[in-house]
N, C-alpha and C positions, 0 to 999 in steps of 0.2 A: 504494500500500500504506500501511496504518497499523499504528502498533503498537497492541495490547490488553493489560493484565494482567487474567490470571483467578487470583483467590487462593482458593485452597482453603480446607474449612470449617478445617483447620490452621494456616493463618496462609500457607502456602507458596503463593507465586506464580510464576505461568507466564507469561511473554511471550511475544506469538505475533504475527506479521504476516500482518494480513487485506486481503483485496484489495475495494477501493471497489464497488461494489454488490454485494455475497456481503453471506449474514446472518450475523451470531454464532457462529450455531448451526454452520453449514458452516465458518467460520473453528477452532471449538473441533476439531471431530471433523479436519478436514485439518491442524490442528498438532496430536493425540491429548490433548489436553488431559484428566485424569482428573474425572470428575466430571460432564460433558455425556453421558448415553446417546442423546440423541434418537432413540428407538426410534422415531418415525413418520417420520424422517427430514424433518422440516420442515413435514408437512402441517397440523399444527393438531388433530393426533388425539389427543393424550398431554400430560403434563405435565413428560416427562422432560430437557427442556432450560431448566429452571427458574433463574436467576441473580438477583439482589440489584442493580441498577444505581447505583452510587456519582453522588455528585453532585461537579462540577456535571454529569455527563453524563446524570443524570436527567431532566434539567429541558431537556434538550437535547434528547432523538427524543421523536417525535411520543407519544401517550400510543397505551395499548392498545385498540384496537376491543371491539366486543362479543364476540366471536368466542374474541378471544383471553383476555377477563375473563372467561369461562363454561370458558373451561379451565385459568387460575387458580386455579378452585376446586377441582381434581384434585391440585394438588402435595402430593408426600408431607413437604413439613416447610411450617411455615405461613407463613400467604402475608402477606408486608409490606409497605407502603406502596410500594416501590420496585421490587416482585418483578414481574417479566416473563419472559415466554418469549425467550429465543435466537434461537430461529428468526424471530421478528418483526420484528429489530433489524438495519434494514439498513445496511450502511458506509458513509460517509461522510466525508469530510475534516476536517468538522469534528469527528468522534470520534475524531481523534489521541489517543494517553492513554488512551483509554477504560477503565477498571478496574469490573470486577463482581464478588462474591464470588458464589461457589456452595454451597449449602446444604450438608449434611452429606450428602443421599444425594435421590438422585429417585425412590428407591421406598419 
């Protein structure tokens, strides 16, 4: 297990323990994290598990496929250099720490 902080677009932050190969996305919604909908539940159909990935953990998972850049362009608040989907971001050890901000709203 790792720990995560997800801080809301409020400043408030949520620490949550995610389990080593689960993605983001599955760690936010099983600790109810406010601000992750992931309505497609993972698949790559939506934009609604949109995060902000603080550095240095940016710089640390792999970057985004095409797949995932074409759905990038779906997020309901705009999309920043450092903006990924949830669901893409799988755990790892070395993402102990990991902190992403969440946008103000996924729709």
């Amino acid at each position: 297990m790792i720990t995560i902080n997800f801080i809301a677009a409020d400043g408030h932050s949520t620490w949550a323990k995610g389990k080593i190969g689960k993605n983001l996305m599955e760690t936010a919604v099983a600790n109810g994290v406010d601000g992750i909908a992931a309505d497609c539940g993972g698949l790559l159909t939506c934009a609604t598990c949109h995060v902000h990935v603080q550095e240095p953990f940016a710089a640390q998972i792999p970057p985004p496929d095409a797949d995932e850049l074409a759905m990038l362009a779906f997020t309901a608040t705009p999309r920043l250099p450092n903006s990924r989907l949830s669901c893409q971001i799988t755990l790892t050890p070395a993402l102990e720490g990991l902190t992403v901000q969440l946008p103000p709203t996924q729709y």
